[in-house]
C-alpha positions as CSV (number, residue, x, y, z in Angstrom):
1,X,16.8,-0.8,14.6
2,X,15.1,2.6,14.3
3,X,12.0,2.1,12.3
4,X,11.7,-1.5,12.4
5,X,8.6,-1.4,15.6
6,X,5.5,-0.2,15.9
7,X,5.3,1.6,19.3
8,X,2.2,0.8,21.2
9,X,-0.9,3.0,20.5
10,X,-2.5,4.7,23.1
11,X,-5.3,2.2,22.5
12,X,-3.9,-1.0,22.3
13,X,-0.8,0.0,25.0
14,X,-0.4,-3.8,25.9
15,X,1.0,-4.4,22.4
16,X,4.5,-3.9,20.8
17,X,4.9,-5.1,17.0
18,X,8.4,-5.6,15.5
19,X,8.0,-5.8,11.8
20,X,11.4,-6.6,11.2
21,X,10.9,-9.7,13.3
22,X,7.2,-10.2,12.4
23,X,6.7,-10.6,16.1
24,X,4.0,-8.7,18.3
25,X,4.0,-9.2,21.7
26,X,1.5,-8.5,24.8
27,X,1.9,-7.4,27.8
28,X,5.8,-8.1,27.1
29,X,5.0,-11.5,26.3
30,X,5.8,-13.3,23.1
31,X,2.7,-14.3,21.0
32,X,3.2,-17.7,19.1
33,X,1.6,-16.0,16.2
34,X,1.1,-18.1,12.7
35,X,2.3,-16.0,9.1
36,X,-1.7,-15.4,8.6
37,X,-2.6,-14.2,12.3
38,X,0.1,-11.9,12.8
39,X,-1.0,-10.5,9.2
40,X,-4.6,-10.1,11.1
41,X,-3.8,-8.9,14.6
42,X,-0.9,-6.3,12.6
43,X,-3.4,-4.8,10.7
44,X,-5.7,-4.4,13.8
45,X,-3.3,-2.6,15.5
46,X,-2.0,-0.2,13.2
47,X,-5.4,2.0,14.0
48,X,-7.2,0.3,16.5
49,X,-10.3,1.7,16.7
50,X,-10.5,1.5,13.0
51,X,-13.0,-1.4,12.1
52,X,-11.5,-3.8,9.5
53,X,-13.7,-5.9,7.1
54,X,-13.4,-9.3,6.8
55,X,-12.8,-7.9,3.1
56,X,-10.0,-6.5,4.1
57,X,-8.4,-8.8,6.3
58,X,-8.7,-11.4,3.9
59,X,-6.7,-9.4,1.3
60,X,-4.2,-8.4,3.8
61,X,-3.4,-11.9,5.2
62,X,-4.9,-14.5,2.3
63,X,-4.1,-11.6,-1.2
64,X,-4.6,-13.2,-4.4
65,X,-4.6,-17.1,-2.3
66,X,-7.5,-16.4,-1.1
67,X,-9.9,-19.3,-2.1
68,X,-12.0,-18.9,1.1
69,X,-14.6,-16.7,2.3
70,X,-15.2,-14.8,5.4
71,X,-15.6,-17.4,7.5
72,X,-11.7,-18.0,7.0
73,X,-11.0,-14.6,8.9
74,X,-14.0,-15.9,11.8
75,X,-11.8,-18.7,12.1
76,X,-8.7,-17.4,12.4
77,X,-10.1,-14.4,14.7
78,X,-11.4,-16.8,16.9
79,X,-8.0,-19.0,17.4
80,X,-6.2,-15.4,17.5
81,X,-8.7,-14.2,20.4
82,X,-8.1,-17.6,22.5
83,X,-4.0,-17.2,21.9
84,X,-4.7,-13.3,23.6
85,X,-6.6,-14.8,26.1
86,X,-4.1,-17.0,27.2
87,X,-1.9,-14.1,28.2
88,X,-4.4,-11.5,29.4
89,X,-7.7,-13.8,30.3
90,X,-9.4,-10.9,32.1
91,X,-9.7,-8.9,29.0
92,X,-11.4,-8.9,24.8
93,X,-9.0,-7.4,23.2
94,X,-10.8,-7.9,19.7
95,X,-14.5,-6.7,19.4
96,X,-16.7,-8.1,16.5
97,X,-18.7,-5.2,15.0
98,X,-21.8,-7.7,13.3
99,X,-22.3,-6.9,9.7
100,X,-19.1,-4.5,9.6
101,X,-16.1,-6.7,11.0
102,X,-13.1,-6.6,13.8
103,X,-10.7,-4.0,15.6
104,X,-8.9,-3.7,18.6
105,X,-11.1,-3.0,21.9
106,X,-11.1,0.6,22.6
């Protein structure tokens, strides 16, 4: 399946992403991921110290659906970060840059 995952970054080691699958997991644990957070914590990861607007996580995950505003992505963010928690509790794996939006802790 050449191709089909995204090897970790030397940034966000802990994570593996199989597209194919539309499965990420940390730390070699499976995250129970909903369609529209795996959309989020994907794009995240593909450059993580890249910071995302909530512009452009709402297209990515939401597209032409989208009927909310940014406080749809805070949500989500927020239920994504607790679901990361959960499997590595000693670390914040997703920093909020105020005014500008999320990435991946450095």
């Amino acid at each position: 399946m050449a191709g089909t995952a995204l090897a970790a970054t030397a940034h966000a080691p802990s994570f593996a992403v199989d597209v194919s699958a539309q499965r990420i997991t940390l730390c070699g644990m499976p995250l129970k991921l909903t369609r529209r957070e795996y959309l989020l914590l994907k794009t995240l990861l593909v450059k993580p110290q890249r910071i995302c607007s909530r512009e452009l996580l709402l297209d990515v995950a939401w597209g032409t659906e989208a009927e909310s505003g940014d406080r749809t992505v805070d949500t989500h963010i927020k239920t994504l970060r607790a679901k990361l928690k959960a499997v590595r509790p000693d670390l914040e794996l997703i920093e909020t840059h105020r005014g500008l939006g999320y990435s991946i802790a450095a």
